[in-house]
C-alpha positions in Angstrom: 27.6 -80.8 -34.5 25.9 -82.0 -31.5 24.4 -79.7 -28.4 27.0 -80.3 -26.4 29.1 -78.3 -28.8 27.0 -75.5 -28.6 27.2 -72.6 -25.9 24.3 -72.9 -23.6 22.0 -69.6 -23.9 20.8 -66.9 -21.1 17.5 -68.8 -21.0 19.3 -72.2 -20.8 21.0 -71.2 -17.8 18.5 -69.6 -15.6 15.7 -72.8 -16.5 16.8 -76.1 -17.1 20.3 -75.0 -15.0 18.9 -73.1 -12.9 20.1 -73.7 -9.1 17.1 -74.2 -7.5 16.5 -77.5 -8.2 12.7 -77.1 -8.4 12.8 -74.3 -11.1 15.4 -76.7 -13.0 13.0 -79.9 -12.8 10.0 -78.3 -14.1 12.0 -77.0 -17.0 14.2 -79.7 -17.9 10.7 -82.0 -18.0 8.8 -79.5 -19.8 11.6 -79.7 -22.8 11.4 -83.4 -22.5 7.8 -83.5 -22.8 8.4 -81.3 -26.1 10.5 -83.8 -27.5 8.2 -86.5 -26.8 5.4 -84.7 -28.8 7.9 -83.9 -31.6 8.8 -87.5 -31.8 5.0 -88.4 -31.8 3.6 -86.0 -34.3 7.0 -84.2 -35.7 8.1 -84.0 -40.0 10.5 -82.4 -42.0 10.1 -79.2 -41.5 9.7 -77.3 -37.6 9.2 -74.0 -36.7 9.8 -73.1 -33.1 7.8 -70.0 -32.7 9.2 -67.7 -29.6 12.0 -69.8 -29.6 14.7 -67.7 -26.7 17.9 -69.2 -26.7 17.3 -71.8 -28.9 17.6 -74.3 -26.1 15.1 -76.9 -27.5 16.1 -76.9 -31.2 19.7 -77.2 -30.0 18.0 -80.6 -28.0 16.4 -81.8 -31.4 20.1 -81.8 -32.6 20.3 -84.8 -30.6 17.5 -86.7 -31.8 18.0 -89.5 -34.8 14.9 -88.4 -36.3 14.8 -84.7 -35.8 13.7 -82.4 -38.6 15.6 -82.1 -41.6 14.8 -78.0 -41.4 14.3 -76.2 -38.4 13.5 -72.2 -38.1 13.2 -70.6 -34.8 11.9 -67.1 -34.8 11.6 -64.3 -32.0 10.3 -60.6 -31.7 14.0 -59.5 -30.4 16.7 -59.0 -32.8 19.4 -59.3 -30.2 18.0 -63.1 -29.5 18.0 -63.9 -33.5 21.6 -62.6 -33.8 22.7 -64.3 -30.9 20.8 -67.4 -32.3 22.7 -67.5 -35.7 25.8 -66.8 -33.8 25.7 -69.8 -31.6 24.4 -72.1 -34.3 25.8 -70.6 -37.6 27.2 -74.1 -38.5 24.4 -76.4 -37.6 23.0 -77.4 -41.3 19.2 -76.8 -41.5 18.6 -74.5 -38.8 17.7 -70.5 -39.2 16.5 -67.6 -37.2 14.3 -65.0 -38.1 12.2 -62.5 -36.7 8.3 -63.0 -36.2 7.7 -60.5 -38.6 9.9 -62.0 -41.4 8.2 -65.3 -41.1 4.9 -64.5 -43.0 3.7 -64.7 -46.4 3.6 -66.8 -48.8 7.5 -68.7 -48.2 6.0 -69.6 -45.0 2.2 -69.9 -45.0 1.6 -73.9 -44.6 5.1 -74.7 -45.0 5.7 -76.3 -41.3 4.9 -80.2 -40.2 5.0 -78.9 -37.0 5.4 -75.8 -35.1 6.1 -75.6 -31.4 4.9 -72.8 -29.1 6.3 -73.3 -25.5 5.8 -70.7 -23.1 5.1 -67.5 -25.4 1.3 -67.8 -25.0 0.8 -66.3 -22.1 3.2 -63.1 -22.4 1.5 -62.1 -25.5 -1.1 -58.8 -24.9 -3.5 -59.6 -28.2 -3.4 -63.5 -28.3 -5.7 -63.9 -31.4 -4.0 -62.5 -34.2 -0.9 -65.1 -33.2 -2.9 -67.9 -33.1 -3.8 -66.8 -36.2 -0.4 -66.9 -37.7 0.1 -70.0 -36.3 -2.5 -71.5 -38.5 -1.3 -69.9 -41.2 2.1 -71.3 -40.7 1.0 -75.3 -40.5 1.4 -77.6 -43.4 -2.8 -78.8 -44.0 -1.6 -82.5 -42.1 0.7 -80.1 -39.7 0.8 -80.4 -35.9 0.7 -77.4 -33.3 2.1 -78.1 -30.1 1.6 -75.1 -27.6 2.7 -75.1 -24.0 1.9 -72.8 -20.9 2.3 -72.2 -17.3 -0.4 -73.2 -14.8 -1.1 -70.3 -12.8 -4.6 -71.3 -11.3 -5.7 -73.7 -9.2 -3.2 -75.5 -6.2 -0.1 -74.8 -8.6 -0.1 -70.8 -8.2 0.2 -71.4 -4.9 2.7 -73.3 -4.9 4.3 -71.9 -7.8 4.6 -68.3 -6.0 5.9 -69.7 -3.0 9.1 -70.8 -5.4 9.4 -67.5 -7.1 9.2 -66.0 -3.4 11.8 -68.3 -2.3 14.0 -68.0 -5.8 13.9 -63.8 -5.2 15.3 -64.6 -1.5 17.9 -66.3 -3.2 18.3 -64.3 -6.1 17.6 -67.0 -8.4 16.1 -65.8 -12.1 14.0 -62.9 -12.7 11.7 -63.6 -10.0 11.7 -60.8 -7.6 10.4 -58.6 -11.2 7.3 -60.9 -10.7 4.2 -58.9 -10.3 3.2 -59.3 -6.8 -0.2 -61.1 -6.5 -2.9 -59.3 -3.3 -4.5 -61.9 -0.9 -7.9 -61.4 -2.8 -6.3 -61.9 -6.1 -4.3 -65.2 -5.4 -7.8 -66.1 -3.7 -9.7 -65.8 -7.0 -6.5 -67.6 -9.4 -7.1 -70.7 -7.1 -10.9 -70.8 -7.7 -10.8 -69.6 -11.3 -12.6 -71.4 -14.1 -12.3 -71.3 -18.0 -12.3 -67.4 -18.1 -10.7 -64.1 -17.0 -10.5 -63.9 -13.3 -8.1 -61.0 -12.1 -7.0 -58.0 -14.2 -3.5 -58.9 -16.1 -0.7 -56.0 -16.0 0.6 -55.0 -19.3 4.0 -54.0 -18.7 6.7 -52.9 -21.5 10.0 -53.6 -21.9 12.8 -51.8 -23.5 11.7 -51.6 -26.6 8.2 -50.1 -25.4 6.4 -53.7 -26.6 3.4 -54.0 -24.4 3.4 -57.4 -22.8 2.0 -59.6 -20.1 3.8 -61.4 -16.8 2.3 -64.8 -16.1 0.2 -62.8 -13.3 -3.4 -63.7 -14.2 -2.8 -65.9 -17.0 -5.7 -68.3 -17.3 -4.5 -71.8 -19.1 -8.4 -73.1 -19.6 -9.4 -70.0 -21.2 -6.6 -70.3 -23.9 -7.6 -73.8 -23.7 -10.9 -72.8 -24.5 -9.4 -70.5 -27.4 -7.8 -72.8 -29.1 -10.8 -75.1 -29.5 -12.5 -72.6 -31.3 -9.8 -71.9 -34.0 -8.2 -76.0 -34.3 -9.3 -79.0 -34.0 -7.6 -79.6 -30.4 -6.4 -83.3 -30.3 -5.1 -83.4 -26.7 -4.5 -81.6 -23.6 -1.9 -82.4 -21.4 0.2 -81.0 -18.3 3.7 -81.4 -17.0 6.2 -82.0 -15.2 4.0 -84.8 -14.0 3.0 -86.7 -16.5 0.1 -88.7 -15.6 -1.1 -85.6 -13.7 -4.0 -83.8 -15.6 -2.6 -79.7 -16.4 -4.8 -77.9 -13.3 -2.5 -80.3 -10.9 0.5 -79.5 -12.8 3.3 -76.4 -13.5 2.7 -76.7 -16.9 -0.4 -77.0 -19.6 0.1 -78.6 -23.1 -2.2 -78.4 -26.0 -1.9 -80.5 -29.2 -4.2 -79.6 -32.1 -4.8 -79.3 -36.0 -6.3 -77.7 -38.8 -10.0 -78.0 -38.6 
């Protein structure tokens, strides 16, 4: 079974096929910059932490050297059961909720695990990167990715979303709306908390965080202090450093 036999999920469709051609470049570049890390640093065994709609282990399904097993896991049970649904007959790959993948099954079992745009939802940030420590192999690889939302790109990343919600593109008009003083502060901001972060809930009263206020260096920052951070990166440009870009990327290691 290839991807192309597999039903494109909700995330899927409003990213990389987005129509806005902007919102569907930055996405479809971001997964392609995963892959490229994968092919660079990935082993036998991946875990895709946050991993939606499955959209970039069903793109590893496409690669001659992907993992031989692949686990994605999410905090929603509707997104693991619609997981295993789509890809119950893909050999290798499961789906299990955050909670389930803990303990001793799973504690330094993965060669790599991938965390792409989770980071900056998530209200209490250490205890996950915690886990996700736990859950390398000692030689393992974490690959971490999140949105730039400081600097030139909020500017220009809000004038999209204002333009998407004209259109009714995505989720964007639900976007919490930044003041004049505030968007003034995310363009200056350094390596540390600069504007207050909403904590919103959604249906199933989970507290969490819109990218409103999310500060990339001072996860950056966090990172170093807990791994042995190997390299940061930024897309969709490649050759761009990550404050000119839409999108950060950390590699790192056990220390």
């Amino acid at each position: 079974m290839t991807s192309h036999d597999i039903e494109p999920g909700h995330y899927a469709a409003k990213q990389i096929h987005s129509p806005s051609r902007a919102v569907a470049w930055t996405h479809r570049a971001r997964f392609q910059r995963a892959l490229e890390l994968v092919r660079r640093f990935g082993g036998d065994t991946l875990l895709d932490y946050g991993c939606g709609d499955a959209t970039f282990i069903t793109m590893l399904l496409e690669e001659d050297a992907r993992p031989v097993t692949m686990v994605g896991c999410e905090v929603h049970d509707d997104l693991v059961v619609d997981c295993r649904t789509r890809l119950r007959e893909v050999p290798g790959v499961t789906f299990e909720r955050v909670d389930a993948v803990a303990g001793a099954l799973h504690e330094g079992r993965y060669d790599t695990v991938v965390c792409t745009e989770v980071l900056e939802h998530v209200v209490e940030v250490g205890p996950v990167l915690e886990h996700l420590g736990a859950l390398l192999s000692p030689s393992g690889t974490l690959i971490v990715s999140v949105p730039v939302e400081t600097g030139i790109p909020v500017l220009v990343k809000q004038t999209t979303r204002r333009v998407a919600g004209w259109r009714g593109i995505g989720d964007y008009p639900g976007m919490t709306p930044y003041t004049a003083m505030e968007l003034l502060a995310s363009v200056v901001a350094r390596a540390r908390p600069h504007i207050p972060r909403p904590v919103l809930r959604g249906t199933d009263r989970q507290p969490f965080h819109d990218h409103k206020g999310f500060n990339w260096m001072a996860l950056r920052d966090e990172i170093g202090r807990r791994f042995a951070l190997r390299e940061t990166l930024g897309s969709p440009i490649g050759w761009l450093p990550p404050h000119l870009n839409s999108q950060a990327w950390f590699v790192a290691t056990r220390k």
